[in-house]
C-alpha positions as CSV (number, residue, x, y, z in Angstrom):
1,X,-86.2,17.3,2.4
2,X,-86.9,19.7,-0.5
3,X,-84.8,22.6,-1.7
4,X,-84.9,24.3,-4.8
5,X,-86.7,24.6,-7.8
6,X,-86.5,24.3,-11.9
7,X,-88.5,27.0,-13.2
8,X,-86.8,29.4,-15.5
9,X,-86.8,29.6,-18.9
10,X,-84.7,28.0,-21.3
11,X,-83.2,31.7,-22.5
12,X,-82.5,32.5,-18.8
13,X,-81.3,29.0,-17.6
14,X,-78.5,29.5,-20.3
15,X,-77.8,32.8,-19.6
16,X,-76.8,31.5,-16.1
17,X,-75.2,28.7,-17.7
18,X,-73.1,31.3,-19.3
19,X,-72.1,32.9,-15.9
20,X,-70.9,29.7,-14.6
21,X,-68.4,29.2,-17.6
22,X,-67.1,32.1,-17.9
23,X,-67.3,32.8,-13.6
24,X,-63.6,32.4,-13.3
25,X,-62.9,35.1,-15.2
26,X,-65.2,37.7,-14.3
27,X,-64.2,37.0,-10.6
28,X,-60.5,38.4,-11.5
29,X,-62.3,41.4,-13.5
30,X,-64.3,42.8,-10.3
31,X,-60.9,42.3,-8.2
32,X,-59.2,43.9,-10.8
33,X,-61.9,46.4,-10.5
34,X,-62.1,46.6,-6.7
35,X,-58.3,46.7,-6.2
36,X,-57.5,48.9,-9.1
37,X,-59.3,51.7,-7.7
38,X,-62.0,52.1,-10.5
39,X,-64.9,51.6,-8.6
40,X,-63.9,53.6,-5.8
41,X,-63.3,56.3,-8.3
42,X,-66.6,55.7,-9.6
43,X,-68.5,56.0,-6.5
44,X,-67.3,59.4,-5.8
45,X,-68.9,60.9,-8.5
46,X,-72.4,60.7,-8.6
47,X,-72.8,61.7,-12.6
48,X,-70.9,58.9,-13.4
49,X,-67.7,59.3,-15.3
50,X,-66.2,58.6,-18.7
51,X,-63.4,55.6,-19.3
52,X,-60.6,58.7,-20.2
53,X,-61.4,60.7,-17.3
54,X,-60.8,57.2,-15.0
55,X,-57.9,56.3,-16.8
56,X,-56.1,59.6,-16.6
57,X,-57.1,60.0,-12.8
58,X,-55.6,56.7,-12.2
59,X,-52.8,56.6,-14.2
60,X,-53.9,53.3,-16.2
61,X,-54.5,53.0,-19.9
62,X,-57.9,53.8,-21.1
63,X,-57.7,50.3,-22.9
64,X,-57.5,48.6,-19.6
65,X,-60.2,50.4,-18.0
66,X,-62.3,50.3,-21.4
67,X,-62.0,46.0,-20.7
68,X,-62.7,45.7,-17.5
69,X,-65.9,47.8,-17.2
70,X,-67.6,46.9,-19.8
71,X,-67.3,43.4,-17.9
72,X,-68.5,45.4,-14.7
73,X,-71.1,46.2,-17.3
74,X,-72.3,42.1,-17.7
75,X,-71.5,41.9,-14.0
76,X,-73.8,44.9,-13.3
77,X,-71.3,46.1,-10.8
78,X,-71.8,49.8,-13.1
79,X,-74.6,50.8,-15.6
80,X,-73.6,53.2,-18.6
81,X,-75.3,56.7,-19.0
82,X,-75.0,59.4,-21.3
83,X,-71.5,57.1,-21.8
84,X,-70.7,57.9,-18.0
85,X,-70.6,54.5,-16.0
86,X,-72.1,55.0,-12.8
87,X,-72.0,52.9,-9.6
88,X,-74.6,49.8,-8.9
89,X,-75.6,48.4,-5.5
90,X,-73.8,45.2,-6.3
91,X,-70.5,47.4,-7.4
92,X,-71.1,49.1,-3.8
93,X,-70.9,45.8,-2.1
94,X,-68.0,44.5,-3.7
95,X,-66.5,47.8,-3.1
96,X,-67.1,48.7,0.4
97,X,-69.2,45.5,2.3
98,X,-66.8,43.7,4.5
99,X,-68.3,40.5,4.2
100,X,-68.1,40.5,0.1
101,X,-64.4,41.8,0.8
102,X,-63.1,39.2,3.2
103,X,-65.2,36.5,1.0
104,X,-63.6,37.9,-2.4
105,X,-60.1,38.0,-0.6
106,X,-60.5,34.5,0.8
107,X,-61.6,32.9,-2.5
108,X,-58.9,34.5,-4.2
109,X,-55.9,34.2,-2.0
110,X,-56.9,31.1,-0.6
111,X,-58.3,29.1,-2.7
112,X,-58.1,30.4,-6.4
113,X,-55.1,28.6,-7.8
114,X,-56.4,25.2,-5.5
115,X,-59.6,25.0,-6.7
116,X,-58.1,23.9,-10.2
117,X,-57.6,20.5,-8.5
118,X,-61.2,20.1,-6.7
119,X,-61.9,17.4,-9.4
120,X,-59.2,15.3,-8.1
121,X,-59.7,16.2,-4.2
122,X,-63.3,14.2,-4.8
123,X,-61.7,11.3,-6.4
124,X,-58.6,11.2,-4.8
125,X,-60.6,12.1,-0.8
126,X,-57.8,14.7,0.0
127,X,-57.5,18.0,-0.3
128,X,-55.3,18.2,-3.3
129,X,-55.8,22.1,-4.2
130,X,-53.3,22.3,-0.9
131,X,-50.4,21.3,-3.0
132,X,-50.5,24.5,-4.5
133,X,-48.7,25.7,-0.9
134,X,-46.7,23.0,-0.3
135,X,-47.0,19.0,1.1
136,X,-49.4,18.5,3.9
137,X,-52.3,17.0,4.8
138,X,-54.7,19.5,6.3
139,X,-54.1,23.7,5.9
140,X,-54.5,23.3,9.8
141,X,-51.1,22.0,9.7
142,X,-50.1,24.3,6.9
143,X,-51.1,27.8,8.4
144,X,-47.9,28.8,10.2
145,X,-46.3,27.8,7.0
146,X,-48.1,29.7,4.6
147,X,-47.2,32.8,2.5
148,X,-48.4,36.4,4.7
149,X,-51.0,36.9,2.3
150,X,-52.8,33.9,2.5
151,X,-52.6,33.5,6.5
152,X,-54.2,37.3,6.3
153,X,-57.0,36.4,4.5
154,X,-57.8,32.6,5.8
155,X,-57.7,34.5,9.3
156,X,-59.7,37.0,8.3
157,X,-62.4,35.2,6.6
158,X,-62.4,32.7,9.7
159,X,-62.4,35.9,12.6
160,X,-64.7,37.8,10.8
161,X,-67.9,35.3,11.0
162,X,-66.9,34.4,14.3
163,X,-66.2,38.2,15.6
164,X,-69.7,39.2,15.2
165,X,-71.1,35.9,17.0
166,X,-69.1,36.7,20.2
167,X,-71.0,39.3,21.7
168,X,-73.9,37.4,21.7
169,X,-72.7,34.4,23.0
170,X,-71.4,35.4,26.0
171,X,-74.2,36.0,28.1
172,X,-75.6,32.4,26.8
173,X,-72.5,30.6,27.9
174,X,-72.2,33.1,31.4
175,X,-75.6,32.5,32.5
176,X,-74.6,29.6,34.4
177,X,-71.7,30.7,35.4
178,X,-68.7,28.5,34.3
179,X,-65.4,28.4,36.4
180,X,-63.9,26.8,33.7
181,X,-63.7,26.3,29.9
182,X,-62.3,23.7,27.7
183,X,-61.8,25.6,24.2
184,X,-61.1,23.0,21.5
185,X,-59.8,24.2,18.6
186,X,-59.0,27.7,20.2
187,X,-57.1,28.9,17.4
188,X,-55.4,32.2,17.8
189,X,-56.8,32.3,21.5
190,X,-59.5,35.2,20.2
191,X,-62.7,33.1,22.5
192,X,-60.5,32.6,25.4
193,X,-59.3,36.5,25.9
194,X,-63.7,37.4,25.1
195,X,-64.4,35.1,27.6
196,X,-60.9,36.1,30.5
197,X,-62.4,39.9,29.5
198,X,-66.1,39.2,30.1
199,X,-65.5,37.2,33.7
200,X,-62.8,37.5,35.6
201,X,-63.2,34.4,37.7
202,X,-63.4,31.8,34.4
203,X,-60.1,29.9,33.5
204,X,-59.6,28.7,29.9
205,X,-57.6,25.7,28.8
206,X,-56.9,26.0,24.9
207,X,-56.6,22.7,23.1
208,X,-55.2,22.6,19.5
209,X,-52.4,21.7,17.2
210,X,-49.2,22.9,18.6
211,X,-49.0,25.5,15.5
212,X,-51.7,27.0,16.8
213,X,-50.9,27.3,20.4
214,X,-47.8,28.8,19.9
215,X,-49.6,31.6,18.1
216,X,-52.5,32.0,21.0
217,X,-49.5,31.6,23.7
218,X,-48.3,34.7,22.8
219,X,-51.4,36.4,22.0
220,X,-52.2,35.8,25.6
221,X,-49.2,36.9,27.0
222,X,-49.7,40.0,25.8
223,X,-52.9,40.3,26.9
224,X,-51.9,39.7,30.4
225,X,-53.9,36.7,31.5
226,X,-51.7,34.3,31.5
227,X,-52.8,33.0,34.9
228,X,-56.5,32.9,33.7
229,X,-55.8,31.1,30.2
230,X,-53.2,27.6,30.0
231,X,-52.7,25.3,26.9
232,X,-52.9,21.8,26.0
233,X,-51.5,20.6,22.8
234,X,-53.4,18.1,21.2
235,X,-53.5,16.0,17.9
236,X,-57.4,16.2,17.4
237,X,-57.6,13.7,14.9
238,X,-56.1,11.0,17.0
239,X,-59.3,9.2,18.4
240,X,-56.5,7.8,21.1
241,X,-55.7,10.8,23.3
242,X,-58.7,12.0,25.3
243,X,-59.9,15.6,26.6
244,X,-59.0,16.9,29.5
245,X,-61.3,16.6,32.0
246,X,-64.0,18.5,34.7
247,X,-65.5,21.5,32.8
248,X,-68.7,22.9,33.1
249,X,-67.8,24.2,29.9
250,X,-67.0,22.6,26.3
251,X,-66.7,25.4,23.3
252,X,-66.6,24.7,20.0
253,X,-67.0,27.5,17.9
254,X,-66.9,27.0,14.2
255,X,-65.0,23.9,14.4
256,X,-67.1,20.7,13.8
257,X,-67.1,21.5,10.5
258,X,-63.3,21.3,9.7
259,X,-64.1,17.7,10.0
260,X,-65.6,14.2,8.9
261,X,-69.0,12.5,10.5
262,X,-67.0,9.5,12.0
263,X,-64.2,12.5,13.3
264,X,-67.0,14.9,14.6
265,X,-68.6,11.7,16.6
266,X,-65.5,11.3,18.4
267,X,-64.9,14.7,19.1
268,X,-68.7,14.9,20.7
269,X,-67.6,11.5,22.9
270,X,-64.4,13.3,24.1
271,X,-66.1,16.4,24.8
272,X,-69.4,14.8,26.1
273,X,-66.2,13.0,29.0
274,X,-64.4,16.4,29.6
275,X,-67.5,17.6,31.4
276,X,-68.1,18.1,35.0
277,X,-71.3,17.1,36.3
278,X,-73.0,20.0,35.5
279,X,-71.0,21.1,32.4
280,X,-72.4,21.8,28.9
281,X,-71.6,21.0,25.4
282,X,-71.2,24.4,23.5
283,X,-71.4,23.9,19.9
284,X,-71.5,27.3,17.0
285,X,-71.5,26.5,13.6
286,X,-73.7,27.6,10.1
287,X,-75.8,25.6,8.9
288,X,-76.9,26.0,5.2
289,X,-80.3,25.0,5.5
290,X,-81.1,27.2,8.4
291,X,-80.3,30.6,7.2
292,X,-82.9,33.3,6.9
293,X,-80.7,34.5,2.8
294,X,-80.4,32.6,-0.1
295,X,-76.5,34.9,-0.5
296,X,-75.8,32.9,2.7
297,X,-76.6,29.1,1.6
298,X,-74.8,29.9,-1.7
299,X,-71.7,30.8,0.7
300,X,-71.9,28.0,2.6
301,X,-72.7,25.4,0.0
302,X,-69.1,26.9,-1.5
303,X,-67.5,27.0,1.4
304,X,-67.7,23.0,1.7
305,X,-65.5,23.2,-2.2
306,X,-63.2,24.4,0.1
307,X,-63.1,22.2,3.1
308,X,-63.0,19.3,0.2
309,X,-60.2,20.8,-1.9
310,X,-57.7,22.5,0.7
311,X,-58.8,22.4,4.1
312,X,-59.1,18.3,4.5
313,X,-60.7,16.6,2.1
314,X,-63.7,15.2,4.0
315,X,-65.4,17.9,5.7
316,X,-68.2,20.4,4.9
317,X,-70.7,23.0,6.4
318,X,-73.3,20.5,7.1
319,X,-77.3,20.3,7.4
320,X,-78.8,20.8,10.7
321,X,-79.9,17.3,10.6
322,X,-76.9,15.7,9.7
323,X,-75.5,17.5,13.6
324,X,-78.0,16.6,15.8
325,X,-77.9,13.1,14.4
326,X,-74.3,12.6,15.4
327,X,-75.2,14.5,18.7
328,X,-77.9,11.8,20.1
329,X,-75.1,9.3,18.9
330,X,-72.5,10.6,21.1
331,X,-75.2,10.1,24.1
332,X,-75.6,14.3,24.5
333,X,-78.8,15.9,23.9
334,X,-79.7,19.4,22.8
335,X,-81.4,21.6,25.5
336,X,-81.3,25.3,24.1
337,X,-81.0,26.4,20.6
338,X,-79.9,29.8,19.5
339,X,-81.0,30.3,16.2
340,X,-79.7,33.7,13.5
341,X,-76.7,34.3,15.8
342,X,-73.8,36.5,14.1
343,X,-74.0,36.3,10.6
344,X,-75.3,33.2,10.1
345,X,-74.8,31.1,12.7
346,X,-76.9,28.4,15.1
347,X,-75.8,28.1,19.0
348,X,-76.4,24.2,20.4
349,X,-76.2,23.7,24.2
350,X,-75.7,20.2,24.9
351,X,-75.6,17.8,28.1
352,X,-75.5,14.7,28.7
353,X,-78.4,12.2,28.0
């Protein structure tokens, strides 16, 4: 395997170097800028404006603004003419894209103040950036627990990647017409009530922590398809307690990642049992070396920090390869593959071998 490649030049290679140090602090700046309404004030006005003007409009000292655009300036989130700063196409996105937003919120409300401790999470092999919310051992535990703010943006970093996928799953997973689906790791319920609203003759069993299925219980109920959807609380980690079994369909949908290799293996043997005879496998995830934009590896290669520092300690987005090795280990094989789904995601359909 290759990926990469060492060919700057020395000026540039420590400019970037220079990026990276001081990365912390320029992330606060452009939130600072984003949430202070300076760039949205900017954008506005095509001409560009002057630092008094913004300051006066916004109510904030012109000493404030002075600091933080002129990092905007280094950032190249605005360019300076005629002393007006004017709006870039990387200031747009970090204004008004919803994935840099919900990737901006979740790094900063999720896992800013953690990240301090990602040194010892890799010697220590546990997620020791989630003491900053309290004493557990996975966030999966944690999320009912945490502060509003945080549970907003984890949720809506986590919906947001998965949102987009749905409408072009559906008709994969439909086309043979499950009567019923085992979701692990359903979450807030969000698959089950796609897939009650798609097909009205499907049933859905939910199968997560009982934190979790308290908050898809309700979400159910008031969605009205109760008699379509039931719940089975589950400790997933516990190798011990099996699946239920006799589906013809097995979803996982961004979930193989929240854990280890030896974890994911026995999560593939207890799915690979639930089925019925004819049941698949259904397994979504993204994979960094299978996406069509550099922007999306980098995201994904950080994304693992956080699996390592606050999620669990051991778990990462992984390679394609490393997947469909511990797929032919758990005696399923791979029969369709859905590549560029969603955002950036890959779509395995699995059976038995």
């Amino acid at each position: 395997m290759n990926y990469g490649k060492d060919d700057k030049s020395a000026v540039q290679a420590k400019y970037d170097a220079q990026k990276i140090a001081f990365g912390p602090i320029m992330f606060q700046a452009a939130r600072a800028l984003r949430d202070l309404g300076i760039l949205e004030i900017i954008k506005r006005e095509r001409d560009g404006m002057k630092e008094d003007d913004i300051a006066s409009k916004l109510g904030l000292s012109v000493y404030g603004v002075k600091v933080l655009l002129e990092a905007g300036l280094s950032m190249e989130l605005v360019y300076m003419k005629d002393d007006k700063y004017i709006l870039t196409k990387t200031g747009f996105f970090v204004l008004s894209d919803q994935l840099s937003r919900v990737n901006m919120d979740f790094v900063n409300d999720v896992n800013y103040l953690g990240m301090f401790h990602l040194k010892e999470s890799i010697l220590s092999d546990r997620p020791a950036g989630l003491d900053v919310f309290g004493k557990w051992d996975t966030i999966y535990e944690a999320l009912k627990d945490l502060p509003d703010e945080v549970r907003k943006s984890w949720f809506g970093f986590d919906h947001y990647y998965s949102d987009i996928a749905f409408p072009e799953i559906l008709p994969i997973i439909f086309k043979d017409a499950p009567k019923n689906i085992l979701d692990v790791g359903g979450n807030t319920g969000k698959f089950a009530l796609k897939c009650a609203a798609y097909n009205e003759d499907v049933s859905v069993t939910i199968l997560d922590l009982p934190g979790q299925i308290k908050e898809a219980r309700e979400n159910i109920r008031e969605q009205g398809v109760e008699d379509r959807v039931s719940f089975q609380e589950a400790n997933l980690l516990d190798q011990s307690q099996p699946f239920p079994t006799g589906f013809d369909g097995v979803w996982m949908s961004q979930f193989l990642d929240c854990f280890s290799k030896p974890e994911i293996l026995s999560l593939l043997l207890r799915a690979k049992d639930a089925l019925s005879e004819r049941g698949s496998v259904y397994i979504l995830e993204t994979y960094w070396d299978n996406q069509r934009f550099e922007a999306s590896t980098y995201s994904l290669h950080a994304t693992s920090l956080y699996f390592t520092c606050l999620a669990n300690g051991n778990s990462q987005m992984y390679h394609t390869r490393d997947m469909l090795e511990l797929i032919d280990q758990a005696g399923l094989k791979v029969v369709e593959e859905f590549p560029e789904i969603g955002v950036s995601h890959t779509l395995f359909r699995c059976i038995r071998e």
